[in-house]
SEVO-692136 format. One record per residue: residue number from 1; y, z, x of N, C-alpha, C in turn; residue in one letter. Coordinates in nm, 3 decimals, padded with zeros to 5 digits. Each point is the difference from the previous one (the first is absolute). Last residue first. Layout:
<atoms>
> seq_n_Y_n_Z_n_X_ca_Y_ca_Z_ca_X_c_Y_c_Z_c_X_type
> NUM_Y_Z_X_Y_Z_X_Y_Z_X_A
...
</atoms>
This chain:
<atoms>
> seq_n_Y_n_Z_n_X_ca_Y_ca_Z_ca_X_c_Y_c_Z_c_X_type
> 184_09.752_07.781_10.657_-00.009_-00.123_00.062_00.027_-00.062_-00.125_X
> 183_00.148_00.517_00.078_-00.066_-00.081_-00.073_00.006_-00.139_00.080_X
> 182_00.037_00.562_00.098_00.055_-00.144_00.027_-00.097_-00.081_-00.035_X
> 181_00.189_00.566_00.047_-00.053_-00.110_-00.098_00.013_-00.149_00.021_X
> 180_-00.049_00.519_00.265_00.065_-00.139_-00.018_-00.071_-00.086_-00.101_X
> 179_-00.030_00.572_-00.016_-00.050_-00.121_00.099_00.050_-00.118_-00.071_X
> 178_00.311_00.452_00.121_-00.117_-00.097_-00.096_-00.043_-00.117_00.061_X
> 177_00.307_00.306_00.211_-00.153_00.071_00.003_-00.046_-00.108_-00.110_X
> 176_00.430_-00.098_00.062_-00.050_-00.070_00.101_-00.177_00.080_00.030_X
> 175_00.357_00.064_-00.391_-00.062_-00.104_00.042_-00.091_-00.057_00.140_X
> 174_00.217_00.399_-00.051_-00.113_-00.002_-00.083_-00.046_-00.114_00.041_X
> 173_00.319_00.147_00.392_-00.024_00.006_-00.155_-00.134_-00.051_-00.073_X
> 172_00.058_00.280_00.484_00.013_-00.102_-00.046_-00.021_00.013_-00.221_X
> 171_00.330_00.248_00.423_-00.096_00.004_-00.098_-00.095_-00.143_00.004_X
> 170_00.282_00.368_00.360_-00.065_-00.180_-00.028_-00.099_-00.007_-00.114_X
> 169_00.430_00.434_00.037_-00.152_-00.095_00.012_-00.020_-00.128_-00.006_X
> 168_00.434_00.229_00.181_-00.083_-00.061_-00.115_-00.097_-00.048_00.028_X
> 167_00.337_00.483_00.091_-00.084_-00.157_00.111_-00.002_-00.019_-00.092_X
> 166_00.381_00.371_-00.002_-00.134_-00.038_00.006_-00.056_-00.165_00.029_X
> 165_00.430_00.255_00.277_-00.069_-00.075_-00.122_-00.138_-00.001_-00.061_X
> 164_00.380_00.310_00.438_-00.177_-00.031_-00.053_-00.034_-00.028_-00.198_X
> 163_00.417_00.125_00.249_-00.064_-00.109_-00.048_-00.086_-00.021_00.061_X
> 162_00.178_00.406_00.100_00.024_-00.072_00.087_-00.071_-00.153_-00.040_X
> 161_00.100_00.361_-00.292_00.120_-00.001_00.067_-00.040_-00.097_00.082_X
> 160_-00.321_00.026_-00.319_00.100_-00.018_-00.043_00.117_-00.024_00.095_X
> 159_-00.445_00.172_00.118_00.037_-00.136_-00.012_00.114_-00.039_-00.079_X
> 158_-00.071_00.467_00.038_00.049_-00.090_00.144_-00.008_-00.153_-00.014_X
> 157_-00.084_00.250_-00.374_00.118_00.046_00.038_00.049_-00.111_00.132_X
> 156_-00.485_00.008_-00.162_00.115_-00.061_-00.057_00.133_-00.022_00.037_X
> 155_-00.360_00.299_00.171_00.046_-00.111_00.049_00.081_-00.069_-00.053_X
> 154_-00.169_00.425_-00.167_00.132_-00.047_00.032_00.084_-00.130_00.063_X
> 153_-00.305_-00.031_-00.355_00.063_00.052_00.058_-00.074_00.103_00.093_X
> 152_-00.029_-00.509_-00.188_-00.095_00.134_-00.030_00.139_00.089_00.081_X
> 151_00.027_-00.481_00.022_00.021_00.011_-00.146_-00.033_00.180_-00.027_X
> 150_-00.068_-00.258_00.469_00.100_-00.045_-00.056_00.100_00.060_-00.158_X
> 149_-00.501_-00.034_00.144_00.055_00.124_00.115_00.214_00.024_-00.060_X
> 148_-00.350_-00.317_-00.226_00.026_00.171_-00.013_00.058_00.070_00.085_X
> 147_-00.021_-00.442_00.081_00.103_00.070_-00.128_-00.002_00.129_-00.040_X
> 146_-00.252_-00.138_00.388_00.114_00.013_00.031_00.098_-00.011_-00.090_X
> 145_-00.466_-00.110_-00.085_00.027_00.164_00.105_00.160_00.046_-00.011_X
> 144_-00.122_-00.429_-00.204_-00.040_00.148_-00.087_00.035_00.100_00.119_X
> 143_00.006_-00.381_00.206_00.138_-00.007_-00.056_-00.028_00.126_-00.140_X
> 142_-00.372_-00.095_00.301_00.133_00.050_00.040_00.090_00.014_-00.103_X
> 141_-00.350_-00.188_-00.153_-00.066_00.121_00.033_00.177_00.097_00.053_X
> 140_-00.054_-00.535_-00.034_00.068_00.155_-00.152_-00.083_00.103_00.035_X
> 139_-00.098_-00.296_00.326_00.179_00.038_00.008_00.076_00.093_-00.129_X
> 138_-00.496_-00.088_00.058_00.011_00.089_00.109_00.197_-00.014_-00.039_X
> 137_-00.215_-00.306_-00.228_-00.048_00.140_-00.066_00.037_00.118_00.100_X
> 136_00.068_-00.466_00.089_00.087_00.028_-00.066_-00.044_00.152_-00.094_X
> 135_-00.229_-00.157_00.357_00.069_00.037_00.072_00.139_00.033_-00.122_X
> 134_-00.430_-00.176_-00.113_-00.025_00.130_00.071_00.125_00.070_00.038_X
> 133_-00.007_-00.455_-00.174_-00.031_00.096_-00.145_-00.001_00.149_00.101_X
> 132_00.047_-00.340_00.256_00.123_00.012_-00.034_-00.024_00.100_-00.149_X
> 131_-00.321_-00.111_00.257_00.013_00.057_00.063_00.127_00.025_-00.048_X
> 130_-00.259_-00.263_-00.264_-00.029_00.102_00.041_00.038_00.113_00.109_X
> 129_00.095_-00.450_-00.032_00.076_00.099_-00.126_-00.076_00.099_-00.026_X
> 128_-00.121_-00.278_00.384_00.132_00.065_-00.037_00.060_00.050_-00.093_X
> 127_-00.462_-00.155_00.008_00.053_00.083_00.097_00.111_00.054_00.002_X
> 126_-00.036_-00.380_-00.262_-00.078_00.117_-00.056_-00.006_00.097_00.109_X
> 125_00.146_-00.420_00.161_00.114_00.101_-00.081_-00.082_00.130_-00.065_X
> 124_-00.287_-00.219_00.275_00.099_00.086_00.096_00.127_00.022_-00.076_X
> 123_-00.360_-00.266_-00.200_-00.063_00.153_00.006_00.128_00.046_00.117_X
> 122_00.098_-00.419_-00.167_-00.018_00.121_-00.108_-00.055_00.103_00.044_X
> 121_00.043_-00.350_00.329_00.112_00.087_-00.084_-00.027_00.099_-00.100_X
> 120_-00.372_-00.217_00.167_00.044_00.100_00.109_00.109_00.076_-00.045_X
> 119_-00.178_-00.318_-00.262_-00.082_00.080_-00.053_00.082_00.099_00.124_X
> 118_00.153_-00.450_00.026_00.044_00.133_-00.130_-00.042_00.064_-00.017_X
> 117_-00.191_-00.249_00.321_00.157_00.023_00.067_00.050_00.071_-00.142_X
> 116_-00.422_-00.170_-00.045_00.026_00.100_00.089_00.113_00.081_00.022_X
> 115_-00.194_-00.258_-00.414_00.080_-00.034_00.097_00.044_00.118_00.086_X
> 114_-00.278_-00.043_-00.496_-00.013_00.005_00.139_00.088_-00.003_00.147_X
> 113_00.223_-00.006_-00.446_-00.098_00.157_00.073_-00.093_00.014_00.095_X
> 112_00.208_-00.445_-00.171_00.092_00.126_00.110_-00.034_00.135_00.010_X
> 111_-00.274_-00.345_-00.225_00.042_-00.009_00.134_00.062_00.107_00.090_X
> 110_-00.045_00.022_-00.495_-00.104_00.035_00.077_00.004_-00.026_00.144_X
> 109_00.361_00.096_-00.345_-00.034_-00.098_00.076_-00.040_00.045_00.091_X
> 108_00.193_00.268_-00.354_-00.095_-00.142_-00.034_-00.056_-00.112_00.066_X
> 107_00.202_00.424_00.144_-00.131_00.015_-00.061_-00.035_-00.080_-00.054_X
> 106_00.395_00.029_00.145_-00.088_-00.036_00.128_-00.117_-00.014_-00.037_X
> 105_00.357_00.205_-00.282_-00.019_-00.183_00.012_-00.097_-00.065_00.099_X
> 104_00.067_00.468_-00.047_-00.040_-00.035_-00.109_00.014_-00.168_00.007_X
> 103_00.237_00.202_00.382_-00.165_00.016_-00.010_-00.096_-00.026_-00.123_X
> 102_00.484_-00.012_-00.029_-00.040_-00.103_00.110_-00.168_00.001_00.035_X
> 101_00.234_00.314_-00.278_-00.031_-00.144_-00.063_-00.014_-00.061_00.095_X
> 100_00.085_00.386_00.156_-00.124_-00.028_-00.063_-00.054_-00.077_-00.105_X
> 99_00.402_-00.006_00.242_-00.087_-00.002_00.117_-00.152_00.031_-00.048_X
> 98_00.413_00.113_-00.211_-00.006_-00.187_00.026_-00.137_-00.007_00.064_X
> 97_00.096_00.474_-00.088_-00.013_-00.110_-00.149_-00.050_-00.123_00.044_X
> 96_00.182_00.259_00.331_-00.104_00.010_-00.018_-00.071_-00.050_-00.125_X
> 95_00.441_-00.027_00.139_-00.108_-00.075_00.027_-00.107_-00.013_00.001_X
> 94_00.318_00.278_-00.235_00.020_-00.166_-00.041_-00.127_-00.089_00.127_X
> 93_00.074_00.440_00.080_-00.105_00.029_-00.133_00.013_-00.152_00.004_X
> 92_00.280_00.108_00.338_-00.133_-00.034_00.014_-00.125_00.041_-00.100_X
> 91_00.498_-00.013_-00.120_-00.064_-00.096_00.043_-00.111_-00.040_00.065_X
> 90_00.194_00.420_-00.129_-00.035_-00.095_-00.131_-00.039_-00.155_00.050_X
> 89_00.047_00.345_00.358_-00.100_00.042_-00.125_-00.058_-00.062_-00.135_X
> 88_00.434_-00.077_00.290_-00.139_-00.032_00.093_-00.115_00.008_-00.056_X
> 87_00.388_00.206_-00.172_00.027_-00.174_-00.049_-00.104_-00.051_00.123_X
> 86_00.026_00.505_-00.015_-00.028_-00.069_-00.107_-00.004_-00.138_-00.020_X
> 85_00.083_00.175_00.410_-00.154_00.024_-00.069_00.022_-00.058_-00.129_X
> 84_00.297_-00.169_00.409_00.003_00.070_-00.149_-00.112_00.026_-00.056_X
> 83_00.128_-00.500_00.103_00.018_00.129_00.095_-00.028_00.123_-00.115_X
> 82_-00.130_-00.585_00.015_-00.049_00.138_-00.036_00.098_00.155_00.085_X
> 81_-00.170_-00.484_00.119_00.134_00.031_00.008_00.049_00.117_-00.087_X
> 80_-00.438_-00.151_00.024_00.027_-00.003_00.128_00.144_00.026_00.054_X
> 79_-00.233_-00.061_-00.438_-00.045_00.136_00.051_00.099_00.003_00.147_X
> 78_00.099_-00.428_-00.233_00.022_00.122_-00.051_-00.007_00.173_00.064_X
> 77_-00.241_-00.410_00.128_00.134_00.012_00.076_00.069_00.128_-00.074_X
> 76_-00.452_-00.075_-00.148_00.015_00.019_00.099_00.126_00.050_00.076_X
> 75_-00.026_-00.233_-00.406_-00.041_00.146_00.015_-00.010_00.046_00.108_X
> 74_00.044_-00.447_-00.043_00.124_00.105_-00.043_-00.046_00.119_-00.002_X
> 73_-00.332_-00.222_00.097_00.096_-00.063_00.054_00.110_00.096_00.014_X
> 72_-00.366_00.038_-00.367_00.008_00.042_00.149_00.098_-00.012_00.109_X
> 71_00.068_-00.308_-00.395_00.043_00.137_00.037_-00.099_00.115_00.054_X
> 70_-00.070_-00.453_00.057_00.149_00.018_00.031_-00.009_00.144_-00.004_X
> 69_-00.408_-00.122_-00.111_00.040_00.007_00.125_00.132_-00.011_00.039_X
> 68_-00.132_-00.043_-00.408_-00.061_00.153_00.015_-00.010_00.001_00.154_X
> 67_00.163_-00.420_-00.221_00.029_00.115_-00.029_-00.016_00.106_00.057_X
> 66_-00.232_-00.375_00.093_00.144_00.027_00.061_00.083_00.110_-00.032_X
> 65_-00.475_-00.186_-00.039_00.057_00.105_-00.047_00.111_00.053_00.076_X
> 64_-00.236_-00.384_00.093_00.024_-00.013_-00.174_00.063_00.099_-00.015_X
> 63_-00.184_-00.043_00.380_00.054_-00.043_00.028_00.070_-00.018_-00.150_X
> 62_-00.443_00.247_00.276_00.104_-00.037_-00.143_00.116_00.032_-00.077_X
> 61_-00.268_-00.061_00.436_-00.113_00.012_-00.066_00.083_-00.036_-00.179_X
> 60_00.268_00.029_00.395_-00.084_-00.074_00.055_-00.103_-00.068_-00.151_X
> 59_00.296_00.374_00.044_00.065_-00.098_-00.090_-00.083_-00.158_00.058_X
> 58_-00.145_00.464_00.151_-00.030_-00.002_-00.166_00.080_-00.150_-00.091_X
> 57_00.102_00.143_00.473_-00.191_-00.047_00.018_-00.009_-00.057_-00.188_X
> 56_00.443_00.175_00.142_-00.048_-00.132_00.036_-00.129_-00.021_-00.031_X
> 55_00.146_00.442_-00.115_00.045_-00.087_-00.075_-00.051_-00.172_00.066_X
> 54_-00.101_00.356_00.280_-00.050_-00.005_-00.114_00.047_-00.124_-00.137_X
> 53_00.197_00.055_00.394_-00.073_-00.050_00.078_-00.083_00.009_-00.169_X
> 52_00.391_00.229_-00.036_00.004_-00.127_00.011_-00.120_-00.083_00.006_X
> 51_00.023_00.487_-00.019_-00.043_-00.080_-00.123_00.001_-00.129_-00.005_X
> 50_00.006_00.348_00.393_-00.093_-00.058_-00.111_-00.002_-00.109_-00.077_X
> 49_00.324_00.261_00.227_-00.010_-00.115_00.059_-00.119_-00.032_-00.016_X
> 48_00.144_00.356_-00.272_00.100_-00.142_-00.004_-00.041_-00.108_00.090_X
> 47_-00.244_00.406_00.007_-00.006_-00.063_-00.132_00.083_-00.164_00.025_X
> 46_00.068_00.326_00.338_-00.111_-00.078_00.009_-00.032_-00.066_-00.102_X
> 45_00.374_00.247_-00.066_00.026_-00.102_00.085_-00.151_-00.100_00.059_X
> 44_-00.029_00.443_-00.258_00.062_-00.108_-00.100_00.033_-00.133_00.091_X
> 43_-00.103_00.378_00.208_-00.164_-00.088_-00.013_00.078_-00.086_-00.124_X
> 42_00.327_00.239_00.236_-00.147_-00.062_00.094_-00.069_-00.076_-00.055_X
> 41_00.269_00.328_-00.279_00.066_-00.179_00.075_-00.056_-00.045_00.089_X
> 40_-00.161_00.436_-00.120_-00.026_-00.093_-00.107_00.080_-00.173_00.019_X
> 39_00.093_00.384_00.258_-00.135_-00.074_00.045_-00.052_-00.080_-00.118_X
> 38_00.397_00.203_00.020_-00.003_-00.120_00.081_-00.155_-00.069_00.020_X
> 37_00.097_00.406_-00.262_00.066_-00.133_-00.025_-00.008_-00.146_00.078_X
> 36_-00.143_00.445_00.134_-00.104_-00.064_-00.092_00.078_-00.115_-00.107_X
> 35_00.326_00.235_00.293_-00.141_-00.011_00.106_-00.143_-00.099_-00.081_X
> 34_00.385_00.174_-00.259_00.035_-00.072_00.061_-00.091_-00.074_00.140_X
> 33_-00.103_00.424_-00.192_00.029_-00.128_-00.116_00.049_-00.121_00.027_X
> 32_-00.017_00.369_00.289_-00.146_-00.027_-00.052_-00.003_-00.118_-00.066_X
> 31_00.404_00.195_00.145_-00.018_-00.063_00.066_-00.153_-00.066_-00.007_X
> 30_00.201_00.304_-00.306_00.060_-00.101_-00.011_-00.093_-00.133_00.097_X
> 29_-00.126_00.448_00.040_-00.070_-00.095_-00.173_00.034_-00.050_00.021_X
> 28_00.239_00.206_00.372_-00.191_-00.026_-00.001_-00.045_-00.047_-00.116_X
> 27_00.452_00.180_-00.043_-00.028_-00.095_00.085_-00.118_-00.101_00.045_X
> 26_-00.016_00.427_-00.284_00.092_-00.124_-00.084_-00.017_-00.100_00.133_X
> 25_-00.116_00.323_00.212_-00.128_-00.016_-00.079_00.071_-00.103_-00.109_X
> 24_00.322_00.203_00.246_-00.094_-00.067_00.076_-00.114_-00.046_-00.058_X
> 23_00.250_00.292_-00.205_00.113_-00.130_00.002_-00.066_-00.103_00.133_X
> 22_-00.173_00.451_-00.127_00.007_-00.071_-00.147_00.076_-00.141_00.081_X
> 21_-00.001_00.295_00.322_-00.150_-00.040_-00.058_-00.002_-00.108_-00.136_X
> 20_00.403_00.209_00.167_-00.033_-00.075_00.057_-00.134_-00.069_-00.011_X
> 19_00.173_00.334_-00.247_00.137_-00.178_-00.034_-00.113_-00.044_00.103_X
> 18_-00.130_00.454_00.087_-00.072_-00.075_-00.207_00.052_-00.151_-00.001_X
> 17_00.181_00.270_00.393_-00.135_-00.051_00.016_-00.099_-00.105_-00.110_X
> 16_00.445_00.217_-00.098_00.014_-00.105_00.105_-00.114_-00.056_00.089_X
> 15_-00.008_00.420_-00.293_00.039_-00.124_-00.089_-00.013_-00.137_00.041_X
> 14_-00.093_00.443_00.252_-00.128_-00.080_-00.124_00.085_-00.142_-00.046_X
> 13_00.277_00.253_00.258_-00.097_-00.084_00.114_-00.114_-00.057_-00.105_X
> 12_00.338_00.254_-00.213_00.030_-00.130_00.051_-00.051_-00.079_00.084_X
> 11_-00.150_00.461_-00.161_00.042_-00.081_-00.074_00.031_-00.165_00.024_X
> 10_-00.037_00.313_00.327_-00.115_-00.017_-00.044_-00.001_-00.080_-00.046_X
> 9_00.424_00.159_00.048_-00.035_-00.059_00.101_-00.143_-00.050_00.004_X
> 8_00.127_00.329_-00.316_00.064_-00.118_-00.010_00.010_-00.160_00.096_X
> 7_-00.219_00.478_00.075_-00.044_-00.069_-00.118_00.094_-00.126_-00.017_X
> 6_00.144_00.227_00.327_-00.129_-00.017_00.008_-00.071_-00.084_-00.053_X
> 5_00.434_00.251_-00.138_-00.020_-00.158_00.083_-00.112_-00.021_00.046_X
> 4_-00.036_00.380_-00.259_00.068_-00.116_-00.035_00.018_-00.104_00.068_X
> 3_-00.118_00.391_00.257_-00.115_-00.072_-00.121_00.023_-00.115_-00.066_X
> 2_00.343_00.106_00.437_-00.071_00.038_-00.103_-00.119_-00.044_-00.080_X
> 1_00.229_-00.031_00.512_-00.015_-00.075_-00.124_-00.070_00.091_-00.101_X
</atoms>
């Protein structure tokens, strides 16, 4: 064998080593993201089997505010049928909205802030959205890793041939960082 083939043979062992690294590590973001996806559906599902038991205690105390307990309600089911970061994203902003008018209404009734059985809920949803605030910061952590990985070159190249898509962040929208306005 000659220099030339040598080299060329080199050549192609770098390359086919380079596809493979690059196209394993695409694999590994993907599978990251998807890994911290789910875990964010963990604790959204604990949320959900929250809110009922919540919603009851609060329609105990007040029962007037049919409103703002339907749609929790709906909100809820909404989030729950939800696919799709994005159309999951816009709906668990929609609940999270509901859910802090639900607590702004709680506040007028001194009873029900005493009341055990709501003081437990609220502090184990507040738990959970905290863990769902943790875990939705950890899934856009990924899904950045793995656009860039996705968008930068050369990886690019390869996510192109073997579709590798970029992700969507779990945003939340504005409305839902402001604080709630609710009048008696």
């Amino acid at each position: 064998m000659t220099l030339t083939g040598v080299i060329v043979v080199a050549l192609v062992v770098i390359v086919a080593v380079s596809v493979i690294v690059l196209y394993n590590r695409l694999v590994t973001l993907r599978n990251r993201c998807d890994n911290s996806w789910a875990q964010i559906d963990v604790q959204l599902r604990r949320r959900y089997d929250l809110i009922p038991n919540l919603v009851e205690t609060v329609k105990g105390y007040a029962a007037h505010e049919r409103e703002t307990l339907e749609s929790v309600v709906q909100a809820r089911a909404a989030a729950m049928a939800a696919g799709g970061v994005g159309e999951r994203s816009a709906a668990e902003n929609a609940l999270s909205s509901t859910l802090r008018s639900l607590f702004a209404v709680a506040e007028a009734y001194p009873d029900l802030k005493a009341n055990q059985s709501f003081l437990d809920l609220q502090a184990q949803l507040t738990d959970t959205e905290g863990k769902i605030a943790y875990a939705r910061q950890f899934f856009n952590d990924c899904v950045m890793s793995y656009n860039m990985a996705t968008q930068t070159f050369p990886s690019n190249i390869l996510a192109g041939l073997f579709g590798f898509h970029d992700k969507t962040y779990f945003e939340v929208e504005a409305s839902v960082k402001e604080p709630v306005n609710v009048q008696l």
